[in-house]
Backbone bond lengths (Angstrom), bond angles and torsions (degrees), N, CA, C in turn:
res aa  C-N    CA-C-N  psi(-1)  N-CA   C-N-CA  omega(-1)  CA-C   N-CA-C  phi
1 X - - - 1.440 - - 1.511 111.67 -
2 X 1.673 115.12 -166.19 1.375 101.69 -151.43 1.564 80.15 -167.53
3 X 1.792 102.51 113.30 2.005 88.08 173.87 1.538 101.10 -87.64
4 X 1.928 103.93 157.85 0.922 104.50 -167.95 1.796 96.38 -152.49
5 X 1.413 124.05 134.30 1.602 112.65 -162.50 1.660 109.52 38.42
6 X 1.316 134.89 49.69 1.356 145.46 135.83 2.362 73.55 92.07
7 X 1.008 125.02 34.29 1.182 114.01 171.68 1.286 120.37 -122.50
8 X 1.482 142.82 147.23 1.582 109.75 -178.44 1.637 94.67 -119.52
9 X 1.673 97.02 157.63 1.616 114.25 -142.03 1.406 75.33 -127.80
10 X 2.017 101.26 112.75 1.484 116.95 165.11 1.301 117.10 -73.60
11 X 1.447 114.45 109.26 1.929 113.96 -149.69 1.699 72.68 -169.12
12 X 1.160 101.28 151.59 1.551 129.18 149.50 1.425 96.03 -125.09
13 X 1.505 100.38 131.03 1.507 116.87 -179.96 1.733 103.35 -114.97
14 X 1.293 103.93 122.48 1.843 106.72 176.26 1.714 107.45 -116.64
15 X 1.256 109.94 131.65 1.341 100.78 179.50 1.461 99.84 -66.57
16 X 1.810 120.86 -170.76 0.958 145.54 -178.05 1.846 131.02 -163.62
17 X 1.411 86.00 -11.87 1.416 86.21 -162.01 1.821 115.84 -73.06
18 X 1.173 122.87 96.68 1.275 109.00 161.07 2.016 90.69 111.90
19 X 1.133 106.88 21.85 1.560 110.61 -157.19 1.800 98.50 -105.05
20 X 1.462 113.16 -33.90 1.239 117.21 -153.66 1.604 119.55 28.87
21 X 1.494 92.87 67.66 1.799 97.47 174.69 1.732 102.55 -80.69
22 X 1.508 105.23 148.98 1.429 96.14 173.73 1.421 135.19 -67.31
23 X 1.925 84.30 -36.87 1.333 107.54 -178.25 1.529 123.25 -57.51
24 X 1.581 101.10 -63.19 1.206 116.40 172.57 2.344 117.38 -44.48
25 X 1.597 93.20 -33.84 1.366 93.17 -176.16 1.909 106.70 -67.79
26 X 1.488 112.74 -57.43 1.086 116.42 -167.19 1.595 114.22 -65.00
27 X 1.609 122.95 -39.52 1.652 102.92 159.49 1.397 105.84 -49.72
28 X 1.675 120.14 -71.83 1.917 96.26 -171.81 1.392 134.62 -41.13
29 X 1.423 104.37 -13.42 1.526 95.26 -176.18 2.110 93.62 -94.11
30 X 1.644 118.15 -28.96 1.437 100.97 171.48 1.513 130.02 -71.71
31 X 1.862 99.25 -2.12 1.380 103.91 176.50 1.774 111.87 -101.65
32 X 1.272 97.96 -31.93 1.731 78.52 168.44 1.519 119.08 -89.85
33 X 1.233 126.31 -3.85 1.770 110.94 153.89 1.741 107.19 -77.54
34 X 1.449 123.49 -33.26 1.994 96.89 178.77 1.364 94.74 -68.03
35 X 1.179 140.10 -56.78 1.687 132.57 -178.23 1.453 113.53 -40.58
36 X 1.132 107.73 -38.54 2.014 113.17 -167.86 1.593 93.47 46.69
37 X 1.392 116.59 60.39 1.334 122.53 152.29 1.453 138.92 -56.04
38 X 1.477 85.60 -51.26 1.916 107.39 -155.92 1.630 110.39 -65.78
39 X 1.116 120.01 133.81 1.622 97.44 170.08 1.640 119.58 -66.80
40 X 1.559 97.21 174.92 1.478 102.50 -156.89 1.757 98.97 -74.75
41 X 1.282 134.14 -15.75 1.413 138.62 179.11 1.681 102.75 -71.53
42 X 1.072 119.40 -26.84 1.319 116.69 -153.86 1.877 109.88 -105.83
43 X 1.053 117.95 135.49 1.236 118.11 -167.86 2.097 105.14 -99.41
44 X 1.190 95.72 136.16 1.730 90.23 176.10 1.263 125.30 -63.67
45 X 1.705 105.72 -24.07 1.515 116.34 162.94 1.508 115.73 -45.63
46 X 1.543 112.51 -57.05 1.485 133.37 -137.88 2.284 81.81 -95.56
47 X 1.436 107.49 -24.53 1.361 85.11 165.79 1.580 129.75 -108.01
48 X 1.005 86.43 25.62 1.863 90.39 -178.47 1.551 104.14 -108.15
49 X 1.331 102.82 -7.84 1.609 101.56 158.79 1.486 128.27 -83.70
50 X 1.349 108.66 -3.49 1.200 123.26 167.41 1.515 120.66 -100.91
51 X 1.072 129.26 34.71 1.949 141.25 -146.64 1.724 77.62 -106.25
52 X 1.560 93.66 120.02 1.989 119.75 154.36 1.568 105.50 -87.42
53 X 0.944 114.38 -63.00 1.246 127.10 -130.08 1.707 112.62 -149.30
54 X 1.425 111.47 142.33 1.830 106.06 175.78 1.731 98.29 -170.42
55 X 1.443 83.52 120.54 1.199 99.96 -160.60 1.949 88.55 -103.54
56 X 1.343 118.99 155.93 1.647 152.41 -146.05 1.313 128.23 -150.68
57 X 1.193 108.34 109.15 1.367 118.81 -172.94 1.811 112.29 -115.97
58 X 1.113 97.26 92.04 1.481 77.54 178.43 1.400 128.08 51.67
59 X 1.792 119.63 60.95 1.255 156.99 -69.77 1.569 108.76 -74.48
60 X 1.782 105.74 54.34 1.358 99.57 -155.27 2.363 79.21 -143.58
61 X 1.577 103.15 126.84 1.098 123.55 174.34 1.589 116.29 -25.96
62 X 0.926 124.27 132.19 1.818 117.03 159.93 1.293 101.26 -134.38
63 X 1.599 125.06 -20.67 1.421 98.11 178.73 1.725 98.39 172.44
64 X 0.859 114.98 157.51 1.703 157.45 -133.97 1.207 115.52 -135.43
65 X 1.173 121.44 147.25 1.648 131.01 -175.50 1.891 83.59 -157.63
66 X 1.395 103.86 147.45 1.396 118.41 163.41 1.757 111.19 -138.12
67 X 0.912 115.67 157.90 1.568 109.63 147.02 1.399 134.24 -148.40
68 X 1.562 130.63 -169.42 1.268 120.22 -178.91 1.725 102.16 -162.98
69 X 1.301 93.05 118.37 1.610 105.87 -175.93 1.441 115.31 -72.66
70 X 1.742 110.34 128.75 1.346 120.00 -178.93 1.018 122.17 -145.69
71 X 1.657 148.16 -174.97 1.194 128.70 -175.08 1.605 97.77 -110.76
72 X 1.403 113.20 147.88 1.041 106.51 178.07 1.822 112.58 -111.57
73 X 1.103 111.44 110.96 1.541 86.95 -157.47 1.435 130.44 -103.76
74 X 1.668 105.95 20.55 1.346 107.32 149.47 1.271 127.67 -78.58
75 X 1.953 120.30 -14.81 1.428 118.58 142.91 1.334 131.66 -58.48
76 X 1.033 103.70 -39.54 1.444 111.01 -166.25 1.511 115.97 93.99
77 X 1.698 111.53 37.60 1.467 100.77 -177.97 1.259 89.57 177.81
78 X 1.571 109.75 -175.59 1.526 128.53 -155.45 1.104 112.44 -106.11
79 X 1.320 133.32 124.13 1.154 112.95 -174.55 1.728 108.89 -143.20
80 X 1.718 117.75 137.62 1.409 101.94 -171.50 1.642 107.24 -78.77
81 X 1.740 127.43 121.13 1.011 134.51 145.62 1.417 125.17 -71.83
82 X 1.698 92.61 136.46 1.297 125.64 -159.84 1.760 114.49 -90.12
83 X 0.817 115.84 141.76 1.767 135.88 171.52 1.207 123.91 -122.66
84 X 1.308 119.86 106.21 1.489 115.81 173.93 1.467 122.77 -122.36
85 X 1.214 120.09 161.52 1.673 129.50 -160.96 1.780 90.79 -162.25
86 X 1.674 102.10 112.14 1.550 106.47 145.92 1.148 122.54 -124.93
87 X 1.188 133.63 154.30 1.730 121.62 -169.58 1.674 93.91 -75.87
88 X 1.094 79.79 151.42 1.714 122.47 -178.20 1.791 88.91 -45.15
89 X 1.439 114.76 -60.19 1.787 113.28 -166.15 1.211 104.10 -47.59
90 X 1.548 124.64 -36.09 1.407 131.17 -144.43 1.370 111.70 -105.47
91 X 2.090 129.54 -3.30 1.401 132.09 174.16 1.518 106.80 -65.48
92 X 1.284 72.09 -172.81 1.960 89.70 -172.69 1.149 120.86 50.46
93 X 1.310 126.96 8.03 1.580 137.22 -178.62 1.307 103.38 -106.88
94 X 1.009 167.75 63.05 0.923 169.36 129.20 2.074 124.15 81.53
95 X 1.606 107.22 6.06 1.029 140.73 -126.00 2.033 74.47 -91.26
96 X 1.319 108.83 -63.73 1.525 97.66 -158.98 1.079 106.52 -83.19
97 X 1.558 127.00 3.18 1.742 105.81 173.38 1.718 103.93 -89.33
98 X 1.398 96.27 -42.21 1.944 100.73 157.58 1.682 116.17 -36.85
99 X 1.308 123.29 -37.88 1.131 107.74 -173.04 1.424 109.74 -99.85
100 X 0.949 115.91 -37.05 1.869 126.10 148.31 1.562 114.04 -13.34
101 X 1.510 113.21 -61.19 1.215 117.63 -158.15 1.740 105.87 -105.11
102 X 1.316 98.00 -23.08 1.924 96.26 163.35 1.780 101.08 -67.53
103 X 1.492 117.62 -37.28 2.094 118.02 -173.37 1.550 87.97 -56.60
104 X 1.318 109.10 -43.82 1.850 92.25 -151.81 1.834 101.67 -84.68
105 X 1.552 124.29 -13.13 1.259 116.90 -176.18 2.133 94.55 -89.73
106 X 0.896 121.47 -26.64 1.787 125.24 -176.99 1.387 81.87 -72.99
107 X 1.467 135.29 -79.90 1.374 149.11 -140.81 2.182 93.58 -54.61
108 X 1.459 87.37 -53.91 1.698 95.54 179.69 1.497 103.03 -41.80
109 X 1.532 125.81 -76.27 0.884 129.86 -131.91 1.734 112.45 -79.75
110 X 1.545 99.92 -3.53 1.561 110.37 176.18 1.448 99.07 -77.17
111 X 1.103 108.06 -55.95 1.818 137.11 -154.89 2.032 83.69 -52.74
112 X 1.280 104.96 -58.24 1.354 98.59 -175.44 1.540 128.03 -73.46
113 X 1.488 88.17 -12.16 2.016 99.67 154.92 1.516 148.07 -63.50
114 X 1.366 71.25 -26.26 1.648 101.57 -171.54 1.403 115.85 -137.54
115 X 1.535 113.31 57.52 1.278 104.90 -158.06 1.716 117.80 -91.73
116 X 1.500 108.64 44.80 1.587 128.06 178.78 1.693 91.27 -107.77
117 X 1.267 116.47 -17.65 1.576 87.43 178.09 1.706 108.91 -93.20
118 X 1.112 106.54 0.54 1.763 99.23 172.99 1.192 123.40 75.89
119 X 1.532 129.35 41.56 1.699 127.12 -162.68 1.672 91.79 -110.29
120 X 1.102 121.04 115.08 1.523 122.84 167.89 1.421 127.18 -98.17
121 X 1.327 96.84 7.68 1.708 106.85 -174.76 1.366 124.95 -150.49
122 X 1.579 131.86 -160.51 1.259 128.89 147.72 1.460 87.89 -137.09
123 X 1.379 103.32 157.07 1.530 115.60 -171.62 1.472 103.19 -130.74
124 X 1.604 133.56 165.69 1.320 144.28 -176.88 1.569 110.62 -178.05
125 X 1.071 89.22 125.99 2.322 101.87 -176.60 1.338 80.42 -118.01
126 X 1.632 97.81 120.04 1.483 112.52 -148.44 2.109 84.64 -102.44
127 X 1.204 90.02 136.29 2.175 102.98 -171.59 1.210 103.80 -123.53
128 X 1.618 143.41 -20.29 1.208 139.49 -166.57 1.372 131.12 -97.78
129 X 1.466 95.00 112.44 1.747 104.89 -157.15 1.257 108.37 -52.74
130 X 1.531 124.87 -4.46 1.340 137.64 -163.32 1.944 99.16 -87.24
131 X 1.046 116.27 -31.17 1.368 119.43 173.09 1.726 110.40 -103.30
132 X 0.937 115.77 58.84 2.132 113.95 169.14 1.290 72.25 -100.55
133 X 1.158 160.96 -61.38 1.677 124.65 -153.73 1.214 121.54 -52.40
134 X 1.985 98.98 -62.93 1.072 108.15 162.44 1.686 132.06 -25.00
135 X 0.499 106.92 -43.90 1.957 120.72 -163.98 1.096 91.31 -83.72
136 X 1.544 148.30 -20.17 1.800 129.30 155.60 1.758 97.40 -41.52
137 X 0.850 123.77 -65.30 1.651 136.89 -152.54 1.971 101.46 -70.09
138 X 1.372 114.53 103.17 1.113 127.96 179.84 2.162 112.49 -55.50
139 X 0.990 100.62 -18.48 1.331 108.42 -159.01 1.894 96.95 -130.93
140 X 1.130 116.29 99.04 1.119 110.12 145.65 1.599 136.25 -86.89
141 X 1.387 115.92 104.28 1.575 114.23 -172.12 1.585 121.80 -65.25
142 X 1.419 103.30 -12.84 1.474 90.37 -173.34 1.429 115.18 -89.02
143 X 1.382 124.52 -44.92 1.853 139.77 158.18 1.296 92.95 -70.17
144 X 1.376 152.10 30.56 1.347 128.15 176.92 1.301 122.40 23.35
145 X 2.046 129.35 0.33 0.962 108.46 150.25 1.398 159.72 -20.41
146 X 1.045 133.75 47.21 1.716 136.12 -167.90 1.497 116.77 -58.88
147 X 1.578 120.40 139.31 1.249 111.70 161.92 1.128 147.74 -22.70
148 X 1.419 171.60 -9.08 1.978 146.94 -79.90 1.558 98.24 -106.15
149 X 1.402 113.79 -24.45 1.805 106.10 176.81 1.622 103.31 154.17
150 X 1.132 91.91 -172.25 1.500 101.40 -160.70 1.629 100.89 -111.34
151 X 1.428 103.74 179.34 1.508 128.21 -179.51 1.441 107.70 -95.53
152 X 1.177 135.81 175.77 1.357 125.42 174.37 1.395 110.02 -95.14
153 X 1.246 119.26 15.88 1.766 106.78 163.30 1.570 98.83 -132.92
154 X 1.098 112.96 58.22 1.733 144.80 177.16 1.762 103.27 46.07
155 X 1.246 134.25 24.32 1.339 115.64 -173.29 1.717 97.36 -92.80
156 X 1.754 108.27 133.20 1.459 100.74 -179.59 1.756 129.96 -83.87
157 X 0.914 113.08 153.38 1.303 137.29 175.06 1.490 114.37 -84.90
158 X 1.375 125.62 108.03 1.106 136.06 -178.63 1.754 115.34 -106.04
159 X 1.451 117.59 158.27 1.725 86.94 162.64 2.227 66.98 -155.19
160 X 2.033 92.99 167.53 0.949 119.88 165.98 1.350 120.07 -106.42
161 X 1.343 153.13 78.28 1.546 145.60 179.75 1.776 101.82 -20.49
162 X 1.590 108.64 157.32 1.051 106.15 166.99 1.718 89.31 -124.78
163 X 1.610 83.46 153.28 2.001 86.47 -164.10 1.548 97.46 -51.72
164 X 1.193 125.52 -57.37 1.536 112.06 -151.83 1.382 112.36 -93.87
165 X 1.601 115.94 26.29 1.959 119.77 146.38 1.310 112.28 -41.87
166 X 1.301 128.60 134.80 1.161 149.22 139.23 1.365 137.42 -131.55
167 X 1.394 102.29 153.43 1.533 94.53 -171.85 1.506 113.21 -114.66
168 X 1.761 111.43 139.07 1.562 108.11 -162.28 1.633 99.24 -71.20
């Protein structure tokens, strides 16, 4: 588990990013066909190469984080954006900010491995009708998600710094 708002979140969290686990690939690909998540452009192949994060319940999938590094250039830098999917049974539990904040501590700890590819953040263009409350509150403390602005059909743009960003 994983405390989260002073609560602890019954989750097994496995990284993924950059791992090509088998295991981890083939539940995501049996969890986004029962969901029929993915859009129709996007292949389940072409996104399981992008796998953060997979979170476990009782050794059976609830949910997924992916990402894909880009520049963002009202920062001025690169940052890996985030994707998340938990099944519907498994919201309101505390499940996707847990997996949120395990993407951005896995996502960190590469970024600071390899620090020739230049990732200073984690990023998320926040879509889930499940957070409009949320999204009053500029600052989320627990994903260190923070506001920076919106999209042009108002959905916001968040990013998390990773401690050791800098700028030349």
């Amino acid at each position: 588990g994983r405390r989260l708002d002073g609560a602890e979140v019954d989750v097994d969290l496995r990284p993924a990013w950059r791992l090509d686990d088998p295991d981890i690939v083939r539940d995501a690909l049996v969890f986004w066909e029962r969901l029929g998540i993915l859009p129709p452009d996007v292949t389940p192949e072409d996104r399981a190469r992008e796998l953060a994060a997979a979170a476990y319940r009782d050794g059976r999938l609830i949910g997924v984080s992916t990402a894909t590094i880009s520049p963002f250039p009202p920062l001025r830098a690169k940052f890996a954006f985030m994707r998340s999917a938990v099944h519907p049974d498994a919201r309101r539990n505390l499940v996707s900010p847990a997996l949120a904040a395990f993407t951005r501590d896995v996502v960190e700890r590469w970024s600071a491995e390899h620090p020739e590819e230049r990732v200073f953040g984690l990023g998320a263009i926040i879509e889930s009708a499940d957070l409009r409350q949320r999204q009053r509150d500029p600052v989320w403390p627990n994903t260190r998600l923070n506001l920076v602005g919106f999209m042009g059909d108002g959905r916001q743009i968040r990013v998390a710094w990773f401690a050791h960003a800098r700028y030349d």
